[in-house]
VOMI-428564 format. One line per 10 residues: for each residue x, y, z of N, C-alpha, C. Coordinates in Angstrom, 2 decimals, decimal comma. Layout:
<sites>
X/Y/Z/X/Y/Z/X/Y/Z; ...;
</sites>
This chain:
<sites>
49,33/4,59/99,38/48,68/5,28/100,51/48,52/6,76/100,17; 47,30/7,65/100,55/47,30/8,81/100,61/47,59/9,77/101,34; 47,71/10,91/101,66/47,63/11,65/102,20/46,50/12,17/103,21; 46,45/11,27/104,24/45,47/11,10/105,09/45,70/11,86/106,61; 44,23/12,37/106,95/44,42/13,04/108,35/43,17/13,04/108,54; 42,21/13,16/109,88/40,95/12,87/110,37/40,04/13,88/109,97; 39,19/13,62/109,83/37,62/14,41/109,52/37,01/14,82/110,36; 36,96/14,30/111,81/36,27/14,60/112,96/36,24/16,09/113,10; 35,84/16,75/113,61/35,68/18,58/114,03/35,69/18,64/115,65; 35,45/17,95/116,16/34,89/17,95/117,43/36,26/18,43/118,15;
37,34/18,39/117,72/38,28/18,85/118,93/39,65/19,55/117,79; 39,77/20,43/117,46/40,53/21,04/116,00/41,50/21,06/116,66; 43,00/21,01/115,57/44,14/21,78/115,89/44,65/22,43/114,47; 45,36/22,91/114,48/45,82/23,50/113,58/46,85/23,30/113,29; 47,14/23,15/111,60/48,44/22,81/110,94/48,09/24,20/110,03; 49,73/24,41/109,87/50,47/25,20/108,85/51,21/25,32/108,43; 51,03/25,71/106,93/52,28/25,54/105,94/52,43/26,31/105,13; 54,12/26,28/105,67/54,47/28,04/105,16/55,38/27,61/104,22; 56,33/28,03/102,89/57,00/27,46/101,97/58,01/29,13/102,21; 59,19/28,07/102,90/60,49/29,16/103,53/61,62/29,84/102,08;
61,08/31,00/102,04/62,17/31,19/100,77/61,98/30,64/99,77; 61,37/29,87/98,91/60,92/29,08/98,12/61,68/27,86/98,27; 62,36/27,52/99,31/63,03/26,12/99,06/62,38/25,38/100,53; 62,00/25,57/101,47/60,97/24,67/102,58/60,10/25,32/102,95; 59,25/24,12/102,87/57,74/24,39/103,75/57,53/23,76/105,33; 56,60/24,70/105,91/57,05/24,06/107,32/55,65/23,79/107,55; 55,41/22,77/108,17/54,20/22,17/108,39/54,04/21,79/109,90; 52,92/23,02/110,60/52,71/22,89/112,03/51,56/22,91/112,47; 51,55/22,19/113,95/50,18/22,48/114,64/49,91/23,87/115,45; 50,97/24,90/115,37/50,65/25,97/115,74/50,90/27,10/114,78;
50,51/28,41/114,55/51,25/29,74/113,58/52,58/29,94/113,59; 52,48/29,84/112,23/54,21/30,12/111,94/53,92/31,41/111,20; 54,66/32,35/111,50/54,68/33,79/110,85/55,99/34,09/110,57; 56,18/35,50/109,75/57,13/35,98/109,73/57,05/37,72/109,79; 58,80/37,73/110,24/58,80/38,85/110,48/60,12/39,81/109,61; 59,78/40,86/109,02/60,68/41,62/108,14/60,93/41,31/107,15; 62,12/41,79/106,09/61,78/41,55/105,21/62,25/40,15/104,67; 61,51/39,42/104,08/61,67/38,12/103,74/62,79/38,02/102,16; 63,46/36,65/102,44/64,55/36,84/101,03/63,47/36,47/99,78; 62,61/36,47/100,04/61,81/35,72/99,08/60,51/35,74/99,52;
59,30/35,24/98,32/57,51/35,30/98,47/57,71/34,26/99,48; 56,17/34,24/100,37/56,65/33,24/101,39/55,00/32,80/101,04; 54,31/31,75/101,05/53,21/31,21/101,16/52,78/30,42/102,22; 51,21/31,14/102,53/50,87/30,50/103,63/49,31/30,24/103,68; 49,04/28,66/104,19/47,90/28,17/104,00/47,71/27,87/105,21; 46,47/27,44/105,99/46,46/27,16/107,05/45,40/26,05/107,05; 45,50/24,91/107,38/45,21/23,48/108,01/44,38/23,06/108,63; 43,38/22,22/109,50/42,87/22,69/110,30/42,40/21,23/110,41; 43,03/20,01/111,13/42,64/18,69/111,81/42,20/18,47/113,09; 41,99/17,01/113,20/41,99/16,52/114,81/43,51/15,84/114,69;
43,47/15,81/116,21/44,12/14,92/116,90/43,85/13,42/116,61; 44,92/12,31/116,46/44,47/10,80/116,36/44,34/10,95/117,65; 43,45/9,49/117,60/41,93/9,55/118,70/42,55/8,79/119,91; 43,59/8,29/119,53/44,67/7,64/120,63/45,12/9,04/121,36; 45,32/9,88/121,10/45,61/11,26/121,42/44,66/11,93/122,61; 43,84/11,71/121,91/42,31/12,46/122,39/42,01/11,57/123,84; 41,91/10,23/123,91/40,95/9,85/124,82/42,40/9,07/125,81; 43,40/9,16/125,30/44,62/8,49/126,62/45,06/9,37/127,27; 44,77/9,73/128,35/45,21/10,88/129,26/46,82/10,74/129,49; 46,82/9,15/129,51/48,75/9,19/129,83/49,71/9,45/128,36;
48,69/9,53/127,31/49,59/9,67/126,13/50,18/11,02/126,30; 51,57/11,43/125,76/52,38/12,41/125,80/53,29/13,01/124,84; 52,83/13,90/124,56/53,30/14,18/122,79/53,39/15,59/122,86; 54,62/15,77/122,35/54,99/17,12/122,26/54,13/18,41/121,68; 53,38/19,26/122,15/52,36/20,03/121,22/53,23/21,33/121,38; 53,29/22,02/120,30/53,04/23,55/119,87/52,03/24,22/120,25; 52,07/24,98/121,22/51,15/26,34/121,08/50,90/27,41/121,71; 52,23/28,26/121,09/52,55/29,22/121,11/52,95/29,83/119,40; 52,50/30,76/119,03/52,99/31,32/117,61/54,33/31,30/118,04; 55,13/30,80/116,68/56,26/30,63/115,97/56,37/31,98/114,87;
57,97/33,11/115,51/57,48/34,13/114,86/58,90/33,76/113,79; 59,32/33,85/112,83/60,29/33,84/112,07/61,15/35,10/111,95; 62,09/35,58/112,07/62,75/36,95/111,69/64,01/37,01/110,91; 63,66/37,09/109,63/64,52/37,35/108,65/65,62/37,44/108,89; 65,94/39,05/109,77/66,95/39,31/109,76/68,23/38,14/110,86; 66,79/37,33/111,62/67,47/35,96/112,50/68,69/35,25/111,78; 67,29/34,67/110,40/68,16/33,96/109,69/69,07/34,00/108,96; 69,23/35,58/108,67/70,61/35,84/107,84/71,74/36,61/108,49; 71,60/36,06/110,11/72,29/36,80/110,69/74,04/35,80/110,45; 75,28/37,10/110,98/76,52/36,65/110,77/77,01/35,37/111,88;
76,18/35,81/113,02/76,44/34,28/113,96/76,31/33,27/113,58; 75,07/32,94/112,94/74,78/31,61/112,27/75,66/31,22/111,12; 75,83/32,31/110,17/76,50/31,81/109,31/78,46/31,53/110,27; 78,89/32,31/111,27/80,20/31,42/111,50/80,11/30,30/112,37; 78,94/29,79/112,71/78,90/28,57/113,45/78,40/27,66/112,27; 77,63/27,63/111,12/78,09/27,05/110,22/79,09/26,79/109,60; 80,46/27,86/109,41/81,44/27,72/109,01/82,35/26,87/109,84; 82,34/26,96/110,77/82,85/26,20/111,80/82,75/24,83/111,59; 81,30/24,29/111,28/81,24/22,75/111,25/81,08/22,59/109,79; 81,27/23,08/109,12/81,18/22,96/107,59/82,55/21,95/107,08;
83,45/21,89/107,77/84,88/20,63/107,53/84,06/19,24/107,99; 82,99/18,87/108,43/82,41/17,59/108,57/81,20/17,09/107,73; 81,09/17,87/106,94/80,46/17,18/105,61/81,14/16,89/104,28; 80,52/16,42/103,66/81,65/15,79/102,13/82,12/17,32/102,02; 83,23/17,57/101,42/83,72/18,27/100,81/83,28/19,48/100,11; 82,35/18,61/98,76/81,48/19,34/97,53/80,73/20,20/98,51; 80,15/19,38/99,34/78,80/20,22/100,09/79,40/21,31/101,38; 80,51/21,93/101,26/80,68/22,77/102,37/80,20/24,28/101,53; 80,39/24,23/99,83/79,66/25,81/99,33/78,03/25,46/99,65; 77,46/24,32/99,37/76,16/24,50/100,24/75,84/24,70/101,43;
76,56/24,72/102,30/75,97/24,56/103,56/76,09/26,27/103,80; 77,43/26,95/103,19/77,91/28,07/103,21/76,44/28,72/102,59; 76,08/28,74/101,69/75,06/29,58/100,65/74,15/30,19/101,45; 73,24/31,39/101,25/72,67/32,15/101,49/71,11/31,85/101,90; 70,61/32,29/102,65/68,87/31,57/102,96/68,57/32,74/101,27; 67,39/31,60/100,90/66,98/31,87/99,62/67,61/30,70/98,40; 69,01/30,29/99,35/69,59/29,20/98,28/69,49/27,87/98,41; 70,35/28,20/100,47/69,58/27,29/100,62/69,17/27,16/102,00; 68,91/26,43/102,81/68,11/26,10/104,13/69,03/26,05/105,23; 70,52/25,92/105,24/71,30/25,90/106,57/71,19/26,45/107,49;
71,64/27,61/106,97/71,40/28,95/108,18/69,39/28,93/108,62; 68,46/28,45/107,94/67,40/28,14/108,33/67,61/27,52/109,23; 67,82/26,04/109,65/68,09/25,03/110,21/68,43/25,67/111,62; 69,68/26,30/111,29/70,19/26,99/112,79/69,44/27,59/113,58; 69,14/28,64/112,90/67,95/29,25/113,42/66,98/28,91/114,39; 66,42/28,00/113,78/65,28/27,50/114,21/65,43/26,92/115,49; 66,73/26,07/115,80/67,01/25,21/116,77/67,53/25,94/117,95; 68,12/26,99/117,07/68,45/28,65/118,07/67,91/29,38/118,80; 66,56/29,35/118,02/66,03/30,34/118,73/64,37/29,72/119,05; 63,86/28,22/119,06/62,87/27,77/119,40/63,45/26,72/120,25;
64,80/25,81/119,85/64,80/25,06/121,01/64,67/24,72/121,96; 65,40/26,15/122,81/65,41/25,71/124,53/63,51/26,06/124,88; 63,07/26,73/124,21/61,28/26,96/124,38/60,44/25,57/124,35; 60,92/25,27/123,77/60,57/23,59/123,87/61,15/22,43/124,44; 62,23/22,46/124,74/62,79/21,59/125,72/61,91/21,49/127,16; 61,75/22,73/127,49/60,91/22,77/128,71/59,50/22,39/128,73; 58,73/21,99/127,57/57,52/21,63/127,35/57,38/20,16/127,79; 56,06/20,13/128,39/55,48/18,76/128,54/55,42/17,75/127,34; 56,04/16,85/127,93/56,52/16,00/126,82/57,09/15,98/125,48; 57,76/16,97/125,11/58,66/17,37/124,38/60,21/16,55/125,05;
60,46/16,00/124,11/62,15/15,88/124,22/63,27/16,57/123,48; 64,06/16,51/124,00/65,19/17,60/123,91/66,08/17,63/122,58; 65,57/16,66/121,65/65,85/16,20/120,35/65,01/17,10/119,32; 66,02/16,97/117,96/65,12/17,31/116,72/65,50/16,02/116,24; 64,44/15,99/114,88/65,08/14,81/114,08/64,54/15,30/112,20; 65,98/14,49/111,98/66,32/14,96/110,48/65,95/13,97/109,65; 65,25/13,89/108,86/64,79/12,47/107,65/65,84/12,40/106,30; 67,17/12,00/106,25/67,38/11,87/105,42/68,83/12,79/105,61; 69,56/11,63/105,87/70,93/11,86/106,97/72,08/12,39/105,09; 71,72/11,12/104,14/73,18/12,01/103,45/74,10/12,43/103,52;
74,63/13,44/103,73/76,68/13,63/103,96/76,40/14,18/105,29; 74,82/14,30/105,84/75,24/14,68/107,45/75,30/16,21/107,30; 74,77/16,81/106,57/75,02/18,50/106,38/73,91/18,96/107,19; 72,77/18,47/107,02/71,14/19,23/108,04/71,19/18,57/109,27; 72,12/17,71/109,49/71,95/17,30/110,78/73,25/18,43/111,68; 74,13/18,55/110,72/74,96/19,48/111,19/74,68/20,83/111,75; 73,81/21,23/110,77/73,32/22,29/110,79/71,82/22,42/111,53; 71,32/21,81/112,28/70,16/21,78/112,92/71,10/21,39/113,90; 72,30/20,48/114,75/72,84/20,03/115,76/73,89/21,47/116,43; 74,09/22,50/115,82/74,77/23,40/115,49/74,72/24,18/117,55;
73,40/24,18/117,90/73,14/24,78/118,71/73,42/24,01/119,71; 73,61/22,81/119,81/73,76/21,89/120,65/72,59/21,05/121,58; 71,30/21,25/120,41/70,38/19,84/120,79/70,62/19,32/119,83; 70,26/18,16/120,73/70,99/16,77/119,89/69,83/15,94/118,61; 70,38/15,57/117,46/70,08/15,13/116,54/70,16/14,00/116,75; 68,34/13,16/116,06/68,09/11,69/115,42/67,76/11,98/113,74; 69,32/11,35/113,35/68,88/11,52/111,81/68,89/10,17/111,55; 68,01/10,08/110,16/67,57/8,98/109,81/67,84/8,58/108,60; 68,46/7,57/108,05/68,50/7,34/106,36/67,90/5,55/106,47; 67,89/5,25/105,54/67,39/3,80/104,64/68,34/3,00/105,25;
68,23/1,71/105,45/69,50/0,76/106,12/70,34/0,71/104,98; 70,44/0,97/103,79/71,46/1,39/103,15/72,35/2,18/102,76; 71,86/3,23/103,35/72,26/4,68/103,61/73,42/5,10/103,88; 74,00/3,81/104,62/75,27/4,56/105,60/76,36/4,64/104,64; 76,21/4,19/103,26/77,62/4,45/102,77/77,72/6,04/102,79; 76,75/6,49/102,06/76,90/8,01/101,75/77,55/9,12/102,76; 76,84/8,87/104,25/77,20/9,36/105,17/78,46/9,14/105,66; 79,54/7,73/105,27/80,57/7,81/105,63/81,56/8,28/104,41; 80,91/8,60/103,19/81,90/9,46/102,53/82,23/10,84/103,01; 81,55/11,02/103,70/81,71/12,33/104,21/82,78/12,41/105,45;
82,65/10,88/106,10/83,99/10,48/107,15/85,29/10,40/106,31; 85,28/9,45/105,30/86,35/9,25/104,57/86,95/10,39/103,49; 86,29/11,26/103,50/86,81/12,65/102,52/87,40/13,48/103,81; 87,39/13,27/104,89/88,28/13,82/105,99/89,16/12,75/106,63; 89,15/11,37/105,71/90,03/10,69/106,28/90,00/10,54/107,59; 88,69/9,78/107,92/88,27/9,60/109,30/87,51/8,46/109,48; 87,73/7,81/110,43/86,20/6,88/110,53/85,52/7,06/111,19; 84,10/6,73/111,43/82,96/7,40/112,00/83,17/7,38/113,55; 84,06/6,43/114,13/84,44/6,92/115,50/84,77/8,31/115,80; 86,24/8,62/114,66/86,80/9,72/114,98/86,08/10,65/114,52;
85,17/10,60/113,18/84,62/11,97/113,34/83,46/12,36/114,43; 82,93/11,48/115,13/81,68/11,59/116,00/82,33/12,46/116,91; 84,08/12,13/117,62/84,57/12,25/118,15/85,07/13,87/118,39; 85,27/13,66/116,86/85,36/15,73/116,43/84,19/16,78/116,72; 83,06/16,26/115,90/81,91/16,85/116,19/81,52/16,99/117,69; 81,55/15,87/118,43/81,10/16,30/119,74/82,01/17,20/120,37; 83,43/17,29/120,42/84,19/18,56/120,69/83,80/19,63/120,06; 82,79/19,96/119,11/82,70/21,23/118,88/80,93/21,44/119,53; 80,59/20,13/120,07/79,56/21,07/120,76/78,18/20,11/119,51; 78,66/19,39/119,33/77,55/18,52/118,13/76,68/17,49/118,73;
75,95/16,55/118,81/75,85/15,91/119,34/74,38/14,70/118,17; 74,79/14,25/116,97/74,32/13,30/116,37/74,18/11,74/116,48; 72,78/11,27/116,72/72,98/9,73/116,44/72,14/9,82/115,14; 73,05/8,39/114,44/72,47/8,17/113,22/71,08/6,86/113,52; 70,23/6,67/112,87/69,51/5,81/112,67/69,49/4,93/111,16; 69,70/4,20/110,36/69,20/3,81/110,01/67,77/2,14/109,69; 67,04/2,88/109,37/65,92/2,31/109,48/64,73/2,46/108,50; 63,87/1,38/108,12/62,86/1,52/107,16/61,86/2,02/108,05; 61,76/3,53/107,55/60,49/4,36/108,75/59,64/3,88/108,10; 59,00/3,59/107,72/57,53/2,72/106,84/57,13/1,57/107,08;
58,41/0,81/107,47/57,73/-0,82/107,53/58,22/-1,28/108,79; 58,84/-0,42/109,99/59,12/-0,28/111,33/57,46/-0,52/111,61; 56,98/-1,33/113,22/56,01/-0,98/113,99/55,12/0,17/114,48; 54,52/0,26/114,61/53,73/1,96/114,15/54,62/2,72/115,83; 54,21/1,66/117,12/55,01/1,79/118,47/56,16/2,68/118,01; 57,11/2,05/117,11/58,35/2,35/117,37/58,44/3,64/116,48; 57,56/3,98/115,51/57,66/5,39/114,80/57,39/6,63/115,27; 56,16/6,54/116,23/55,77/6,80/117,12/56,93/7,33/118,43; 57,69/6,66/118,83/58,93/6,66/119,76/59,50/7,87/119,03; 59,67/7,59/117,70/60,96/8,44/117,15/60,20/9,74/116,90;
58,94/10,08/116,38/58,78/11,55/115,95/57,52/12,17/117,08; 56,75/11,23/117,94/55,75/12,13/118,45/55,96/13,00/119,80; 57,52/12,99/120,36/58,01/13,54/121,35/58,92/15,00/120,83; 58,97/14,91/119,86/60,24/15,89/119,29/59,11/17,20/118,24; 59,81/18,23/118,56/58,65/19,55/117,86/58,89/19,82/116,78; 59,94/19,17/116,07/60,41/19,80/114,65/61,35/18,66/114,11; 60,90/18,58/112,89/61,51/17,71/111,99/61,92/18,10/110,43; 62,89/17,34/109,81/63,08/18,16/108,66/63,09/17,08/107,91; 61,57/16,83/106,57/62,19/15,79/105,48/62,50/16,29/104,45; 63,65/15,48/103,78/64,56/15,68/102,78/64,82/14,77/102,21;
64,49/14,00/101,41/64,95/12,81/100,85/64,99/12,56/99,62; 64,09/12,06/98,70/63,95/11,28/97,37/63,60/12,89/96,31; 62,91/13,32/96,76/62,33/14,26/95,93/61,32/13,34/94,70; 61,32/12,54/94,81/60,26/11,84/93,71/59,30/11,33/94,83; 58,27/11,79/94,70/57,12/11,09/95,87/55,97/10,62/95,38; 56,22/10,08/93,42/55,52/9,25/92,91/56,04/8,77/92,79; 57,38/8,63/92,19/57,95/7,12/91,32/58,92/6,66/92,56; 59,18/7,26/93,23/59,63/6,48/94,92/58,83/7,24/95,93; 57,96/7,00/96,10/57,04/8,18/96,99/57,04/8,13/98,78; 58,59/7,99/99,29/58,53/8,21/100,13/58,17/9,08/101,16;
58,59/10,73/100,35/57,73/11,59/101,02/56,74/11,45/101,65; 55,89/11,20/100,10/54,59/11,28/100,36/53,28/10,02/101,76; 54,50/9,30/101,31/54,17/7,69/102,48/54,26/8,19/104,02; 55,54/8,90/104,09/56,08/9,20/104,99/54,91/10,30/105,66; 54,47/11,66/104,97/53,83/12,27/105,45/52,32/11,92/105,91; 52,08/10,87/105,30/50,75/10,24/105,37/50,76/9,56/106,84; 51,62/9,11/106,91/52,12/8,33/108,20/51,88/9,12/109,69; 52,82/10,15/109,23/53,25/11,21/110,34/51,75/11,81/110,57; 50,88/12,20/109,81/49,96/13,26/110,14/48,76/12,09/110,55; 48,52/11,21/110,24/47,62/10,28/110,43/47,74/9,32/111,57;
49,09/8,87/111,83/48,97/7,82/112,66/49,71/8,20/113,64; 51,16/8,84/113,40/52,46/9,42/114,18/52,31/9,79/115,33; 51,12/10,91/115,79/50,85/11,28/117,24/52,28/12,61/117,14; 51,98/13,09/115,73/53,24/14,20/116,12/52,50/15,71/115,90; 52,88/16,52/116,67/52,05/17,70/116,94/52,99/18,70/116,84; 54,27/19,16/116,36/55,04/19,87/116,13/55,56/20,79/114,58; 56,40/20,92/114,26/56,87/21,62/113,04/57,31/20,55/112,26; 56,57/20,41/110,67/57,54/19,70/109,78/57,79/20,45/108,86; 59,41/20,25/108,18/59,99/20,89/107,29/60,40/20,24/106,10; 59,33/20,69/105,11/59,65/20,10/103,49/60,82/20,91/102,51;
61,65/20,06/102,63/62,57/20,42/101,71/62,25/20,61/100,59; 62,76/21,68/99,52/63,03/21,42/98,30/61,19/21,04/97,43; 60,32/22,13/97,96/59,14/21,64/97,30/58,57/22,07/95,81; 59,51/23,10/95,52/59,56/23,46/94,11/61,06/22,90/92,84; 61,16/21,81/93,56/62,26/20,94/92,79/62,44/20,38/91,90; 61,14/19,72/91,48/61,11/19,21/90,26/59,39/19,09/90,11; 58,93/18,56/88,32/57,41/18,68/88,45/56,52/17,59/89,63; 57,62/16,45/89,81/56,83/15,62/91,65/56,69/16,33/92,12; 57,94/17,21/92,65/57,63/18,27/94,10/56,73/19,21/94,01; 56,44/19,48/93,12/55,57/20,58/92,75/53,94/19,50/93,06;
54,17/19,26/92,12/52,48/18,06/92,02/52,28/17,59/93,50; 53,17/17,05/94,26/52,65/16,91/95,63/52,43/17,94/96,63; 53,20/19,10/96,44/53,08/19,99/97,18/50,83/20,33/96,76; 51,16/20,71/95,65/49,72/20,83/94,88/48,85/19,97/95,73; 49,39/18,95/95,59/48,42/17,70/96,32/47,59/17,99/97,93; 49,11/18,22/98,51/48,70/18,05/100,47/47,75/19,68/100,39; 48,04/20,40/99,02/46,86/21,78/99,56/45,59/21,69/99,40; 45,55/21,13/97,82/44,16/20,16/97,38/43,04/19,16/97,78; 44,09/18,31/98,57/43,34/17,80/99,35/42,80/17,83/100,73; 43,58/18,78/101,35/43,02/19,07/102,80/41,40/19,10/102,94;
40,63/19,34/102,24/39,09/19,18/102,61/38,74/17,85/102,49; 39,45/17,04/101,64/39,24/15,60/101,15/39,50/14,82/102,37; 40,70/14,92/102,74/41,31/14,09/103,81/41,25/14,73/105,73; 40,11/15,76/105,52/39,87/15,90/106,93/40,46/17,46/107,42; 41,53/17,93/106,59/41,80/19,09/107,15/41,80/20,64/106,46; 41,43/21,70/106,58/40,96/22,45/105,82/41,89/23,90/105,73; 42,05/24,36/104,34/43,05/25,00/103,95/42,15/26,63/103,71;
</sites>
């Protein structure tokens, strides 16, 4: 499958994609800017689709939209609050991964994560048909769900129905089972459900359920989006069929020569597939 989104003109919205620090790109239907000085070059292209047509002509359909500019502020994300409410929940991921979650925006995306849920959440909670959820693609030791759940909207993270071992190493390196750690986390103010599920070969209904109500999402997964090209399936999905009108966040798009080549790709082809850069 490609990287598909509509051709029509007759009713535009706008996507944009900004590449955060050199390690995420955020992909929205409204302006994402920034403000001060940035840890890093920041790139920005701007998008320019329809709405799926289920969108357009069902008056009762209800889907979370963006639109209001999204301003970013540097000094937000590298502020000392975020980083001790990361530190705080940093004992509920594997072990190895508490110097990542710790690391610096520019290294890596945590203190991004916070941010975002910090200081755009409650703005969107109150929106028409927006729900009060983010959701994370690609659950792993549970670190971006941590760190996006941080503020206290609640997380749908998602891994592969095989997934769950990984995520409970992260129970069992605290010598816990997933009762008791759910149990911990929600005393500090957390509030995660896990999903696992094949987002691809689920009912379009039920994909739909999970991402076209919620304003921001973060994928993270395979990093190969040819030789396992979930990403790339995944994004094809979301922008084409999903009914999602909010922020997506690409992890890790200068990661390897895939990430690179697809990133290349979704800019390349925007005139091809309907939306214009």
């Amino acid at each position: 499958m490609a990287i598909v989104a509509r051709k029509s003109h007759k009713s535009p919205k706008v996507l944009v994609a900004v590449s955060l620090f050199l390690l995420i790109t955020a992909l929205t239907f409204a302006g994402v800017t920034f403000s001060g000085d940035q840890v890093n070059h920041d790139e920005r292209l701007l998008l320019q689709t329809d709405p799926p047509e289920s969108v357009q002509t069902d008056p009762e359909s209800s889907v979370c939209k963006i639109d209001t500019p999204i301003v970013i502020e540097a000094s937000g994300v590298s502020s000392a609050l975020l980083t001790d409410r990361i530190s705080e929940l940093k004992e509920f991921t594997f072990i190895n991964y508490e110097k990542h979650m710790m690391n610096l925006p520019g290294k890596e995306h945590y203190r991004l994560l916070n941010y975002m849920t910090k200081t755009f959440g409650p703005m969107f909670q109150r929106k028409p048909g927006c729900s009060n959820h983010v959701v994370d693609i690609g659950t792993r030791y549970v670190a971006s769900a941590l760190a996006l759940g941080s503020t206290g909207i609640p997380i749908h993270t998602f891994d592969i129905p095989e997934g769950r071992f990984q995520r409970k190493i992260a129970f069992r390196n605290r010598n816990k089972t997933e009762e008791e750690w759910q149990s911990l986390v929600q005393a500090k103010g957390v509030n995660i459900t896990f999903h696992n599920v094949a987002l691809l070969e689920i009912p379009l209904e039920e994909f739909r359920s999970y991402m076209s109500h919620t304003w921001l999402i973060l994928l993270d997964t395979f990093h190969w989006p040819y030789k396992l090209p979930f990403e790339r399936e995944f994004f094809a999905r979301l922008v084409d069929k999903g009914h999602f009108e909010g922020i997506l966040l690409l992890d890790d798009i200068h990661f390897n020569p895939e990430m690179i080549q697809w990133w290349n790709e979704v800019k390349s082809n925007a005139e091809k597939y309907g939306y214009r850069v």
